[in-house]
N, C-alpha and C positions, 0 to 999 in steps of 0.2 A: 788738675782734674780735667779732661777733656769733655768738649762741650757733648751733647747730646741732641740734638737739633729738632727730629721727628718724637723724642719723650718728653721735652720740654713744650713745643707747640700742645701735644696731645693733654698735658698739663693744663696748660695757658684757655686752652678753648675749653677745656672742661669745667676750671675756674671761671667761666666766662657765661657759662651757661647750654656750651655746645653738647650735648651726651651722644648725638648717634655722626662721631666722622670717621673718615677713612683717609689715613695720610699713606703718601707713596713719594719713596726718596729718587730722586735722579740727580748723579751727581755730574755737573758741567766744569767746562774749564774753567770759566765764569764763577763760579761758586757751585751752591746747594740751593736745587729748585723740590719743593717740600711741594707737592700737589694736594690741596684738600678737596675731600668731597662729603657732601654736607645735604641736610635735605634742607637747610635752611640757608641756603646759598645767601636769599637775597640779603639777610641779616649779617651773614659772614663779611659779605662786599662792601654792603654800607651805600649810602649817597655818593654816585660817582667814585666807587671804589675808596670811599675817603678809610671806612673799618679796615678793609684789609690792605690799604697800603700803611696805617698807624702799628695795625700787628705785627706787621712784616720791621720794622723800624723796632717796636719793642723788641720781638725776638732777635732779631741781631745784636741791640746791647746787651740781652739779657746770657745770649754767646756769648759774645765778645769779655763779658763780666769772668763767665767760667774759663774762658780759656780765649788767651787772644790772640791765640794762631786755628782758632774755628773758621770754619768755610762762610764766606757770606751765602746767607738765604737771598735770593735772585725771585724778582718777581714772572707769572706765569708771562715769556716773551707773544705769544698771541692767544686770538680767541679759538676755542675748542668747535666742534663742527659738532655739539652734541646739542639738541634740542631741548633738552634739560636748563642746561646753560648758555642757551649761545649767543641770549640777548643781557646775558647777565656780566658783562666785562666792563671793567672800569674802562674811564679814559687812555688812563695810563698803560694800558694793555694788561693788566692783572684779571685775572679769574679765580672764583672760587669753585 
């Protein structure tokens, strides 16, 4: 069964408590970078990005589980230049 990556997340955050996101797929050589937008960013990111780099980790084994030739999910590689978010980027360079 091949994995599903953007209906799984939309699963995952729903289960989670997220109801209003908007995912957008970009697929990289790199892998699958999943863009979330969220009105609850700060809660999505967590302390120093720590929630969305654990999500990112879950959802990949949770790939990897359905099919393990699934594209790794790739954290967002910079910060966005949106005033919304722009002070909202982990360490690591993740954004929600």
């Amino acid at each position: 069964m091949p994995a599903q990556p953007k209906t799984t997340l939309e699963q995952l955050l729903h289960h989670l408590g997220f109801a209003q996101v908007t995912i957008e797929e970009h697929h990289l050589e790199e892998g699958l970078l999943l863009d979330v937008k969220s009105d609850d960013a700060g809660r999505l990111i967590g302390r120093q990005g720590q929630t969305l780099s654990e999500l990112q980790y879950i959802l990949n084994r949770l790939l990897f589980h359905q099919d393990p030739a699934a594209p790794k999910v790739m954290p967002v590689p910079r910060p966005r230049n949106n005033a919304r978010f722009g002070d909202r980027c982990s360490n690591n360079g993740m954004c929600a």
